[in-house]
C-alpha positions as CSV (number, residue, x, y, z in Angstrom):
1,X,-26.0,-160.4,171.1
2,X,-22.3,-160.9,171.5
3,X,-21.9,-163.6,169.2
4,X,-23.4,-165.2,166.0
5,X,-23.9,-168.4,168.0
6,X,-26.2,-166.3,170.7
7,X,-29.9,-167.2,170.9
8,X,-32.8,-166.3,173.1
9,X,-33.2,-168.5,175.5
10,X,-36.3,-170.0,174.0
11,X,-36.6,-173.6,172.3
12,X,-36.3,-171.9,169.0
13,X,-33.9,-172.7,166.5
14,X,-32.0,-169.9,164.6
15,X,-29.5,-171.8,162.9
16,X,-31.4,-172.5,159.4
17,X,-32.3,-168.5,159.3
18,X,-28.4,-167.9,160.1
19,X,-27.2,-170.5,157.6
20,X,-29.6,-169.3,154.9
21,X,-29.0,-165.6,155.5
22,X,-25.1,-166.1,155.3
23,X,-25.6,-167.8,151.9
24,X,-27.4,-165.1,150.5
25,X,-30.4,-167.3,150.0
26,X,-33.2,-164.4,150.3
27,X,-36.3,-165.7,149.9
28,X,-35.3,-169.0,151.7
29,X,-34.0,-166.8,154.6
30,X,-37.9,-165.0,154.3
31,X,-39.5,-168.1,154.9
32,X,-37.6,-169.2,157.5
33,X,-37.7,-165.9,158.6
34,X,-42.2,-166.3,159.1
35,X,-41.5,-170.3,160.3
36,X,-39.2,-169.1,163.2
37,X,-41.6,-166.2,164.1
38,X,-44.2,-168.9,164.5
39,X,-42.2,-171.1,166.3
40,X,-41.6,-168.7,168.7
41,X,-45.2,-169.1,169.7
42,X,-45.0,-172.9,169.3
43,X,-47.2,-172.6,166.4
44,X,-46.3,-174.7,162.8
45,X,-46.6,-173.9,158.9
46,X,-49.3,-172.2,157.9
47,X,-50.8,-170.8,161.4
48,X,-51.4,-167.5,162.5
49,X,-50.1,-165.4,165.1
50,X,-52.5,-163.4,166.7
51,X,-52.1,-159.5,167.0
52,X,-51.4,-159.4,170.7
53,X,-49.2,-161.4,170.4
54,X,-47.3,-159.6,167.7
55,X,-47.5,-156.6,169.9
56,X,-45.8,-158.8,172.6
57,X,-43.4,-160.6,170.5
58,X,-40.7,-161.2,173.1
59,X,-38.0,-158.3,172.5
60,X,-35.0,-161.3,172.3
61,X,-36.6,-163.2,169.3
62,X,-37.4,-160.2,167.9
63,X,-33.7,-158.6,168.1
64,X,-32.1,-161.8,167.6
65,X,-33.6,-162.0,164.2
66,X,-33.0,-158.6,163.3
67,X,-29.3,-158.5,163.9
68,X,-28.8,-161.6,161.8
69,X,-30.8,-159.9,158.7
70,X,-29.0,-156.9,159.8
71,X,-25.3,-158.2,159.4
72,X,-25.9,-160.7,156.7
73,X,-27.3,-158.0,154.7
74,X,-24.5,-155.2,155.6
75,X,-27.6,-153.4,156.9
76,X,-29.7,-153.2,154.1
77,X,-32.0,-155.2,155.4
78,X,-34.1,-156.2,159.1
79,X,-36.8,-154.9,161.2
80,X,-35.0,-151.6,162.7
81,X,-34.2,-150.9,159.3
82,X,-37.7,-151.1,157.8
83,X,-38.8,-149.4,161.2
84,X,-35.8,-146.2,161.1
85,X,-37.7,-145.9,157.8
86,X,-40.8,-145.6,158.7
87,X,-40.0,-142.9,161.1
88,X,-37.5,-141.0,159.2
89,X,-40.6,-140.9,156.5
90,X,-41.7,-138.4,159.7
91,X,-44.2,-140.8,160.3
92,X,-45.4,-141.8,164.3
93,X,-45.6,-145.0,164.9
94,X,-48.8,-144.3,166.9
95,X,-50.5,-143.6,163.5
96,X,-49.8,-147.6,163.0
97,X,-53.1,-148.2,164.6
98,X,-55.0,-147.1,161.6
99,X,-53.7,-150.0,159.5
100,X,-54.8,-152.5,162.6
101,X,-58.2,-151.8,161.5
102,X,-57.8,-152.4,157.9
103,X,-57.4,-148.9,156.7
104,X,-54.7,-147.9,155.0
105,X,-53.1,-144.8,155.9
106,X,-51.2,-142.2,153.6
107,X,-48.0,-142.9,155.9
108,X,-48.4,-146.8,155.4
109,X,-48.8,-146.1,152.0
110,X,-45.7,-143.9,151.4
111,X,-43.7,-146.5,153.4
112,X,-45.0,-149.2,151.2
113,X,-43.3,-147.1,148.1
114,X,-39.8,-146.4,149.8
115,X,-39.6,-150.1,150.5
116,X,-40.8,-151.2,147.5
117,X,-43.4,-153.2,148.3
118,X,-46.3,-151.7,145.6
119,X,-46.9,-154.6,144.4
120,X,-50.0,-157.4,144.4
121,X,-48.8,-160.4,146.4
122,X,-46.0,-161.7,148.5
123,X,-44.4,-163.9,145.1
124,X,-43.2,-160.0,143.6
125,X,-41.2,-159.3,146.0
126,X,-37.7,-158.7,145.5
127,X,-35.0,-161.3,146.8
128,X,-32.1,-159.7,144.9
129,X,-29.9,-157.5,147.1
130,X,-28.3,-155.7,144.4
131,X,-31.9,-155.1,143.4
132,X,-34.2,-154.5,146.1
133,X,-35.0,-151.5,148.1
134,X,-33.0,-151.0,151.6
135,X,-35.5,-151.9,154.0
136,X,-37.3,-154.3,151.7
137,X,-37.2,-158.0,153.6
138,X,-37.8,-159.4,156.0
139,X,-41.3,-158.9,153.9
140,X,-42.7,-162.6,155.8
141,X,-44.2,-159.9,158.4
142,X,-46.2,-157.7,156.0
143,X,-47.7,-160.1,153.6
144,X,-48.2,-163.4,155.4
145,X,-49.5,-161.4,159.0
146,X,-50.9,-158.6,157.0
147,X,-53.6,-156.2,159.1
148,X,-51.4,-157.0,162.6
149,X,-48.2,-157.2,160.9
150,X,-48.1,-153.6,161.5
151,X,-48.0,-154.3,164.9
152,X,-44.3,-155.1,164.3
153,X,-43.3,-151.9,163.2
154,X,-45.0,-150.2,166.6
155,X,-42.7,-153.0,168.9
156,X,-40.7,-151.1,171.2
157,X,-37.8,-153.3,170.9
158,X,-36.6,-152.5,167.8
């Protein structure tokens, strides 16, 4: 993306994430974060994305949401930064397929921890940045598509 005004070509609407992001408003910028990943389906509050299609989340939407978490956050947080993560943890992302399944892997667990993400639900998380763990949000994937939300982290665009 060239610019901050750049957007996939899709019907979706960045602008909220990008406003909320650039404010600092973490959690807000979470939610927005899950709405705009549904929307990218054409699917509304409270649906489900399906794990094909978090495999095939087009590479675009998926960047273009990245980056902004990535320079509102001076890098601390995004997708390739939970993802670098989970592979400098020496972890392949082939072993992701375990959690698909339900099971929870050693590796998933250990990135869990470096995250910080040992917690019970989705309302612990952290939405400090001077306090949170580098990697730790976007957490929307995780918690609200958890079992294929690990599809994320095996995405070859990020």
């Amino acid at each position: 993306m060239s610019n901050d005004n750049y957007y996939p070509r899709h019907s979706v609407d960045y602008s909220k994430l990008q406003q909320l992001l650039s404010e600092g408003k973490w959690r807000e910028a979470d939610y927005q974060t899950y709405l705009v990943m549904l929307a990218v389906f054409g699917r509304k509050e409270g649906d489900w994305i399906r794990p094909e299609e978090i495999k095939n989340f087009p590479t675009s939407d998926l960047l273009a949401i990245d980056k902004l978490w990535r320079k509102y956050s001076s890098d601390k947080f995004g997708f390739s930064i939970q993802k670098k993560i989970y592979i400098d943890n020496k972890q392949s992302v082939e072993k992701l397929s375990i959690q698909d399944s339900g099971i929870i892997s050693n590796e998933s667990v250990e990135f869990v921890k470096r995250v910080g993400w040992q917690m019970d639900s989705y309302k612990d998380l952290i939405f400090d940045i001077t306090q949170a763990p580098k990697g730790h949000l976007p957490g929307c994937w995780a918690f609200r598509f958890f079992g294929f939300g690990w599809y994320l982290m095996s995405h070859k665009g990020i």
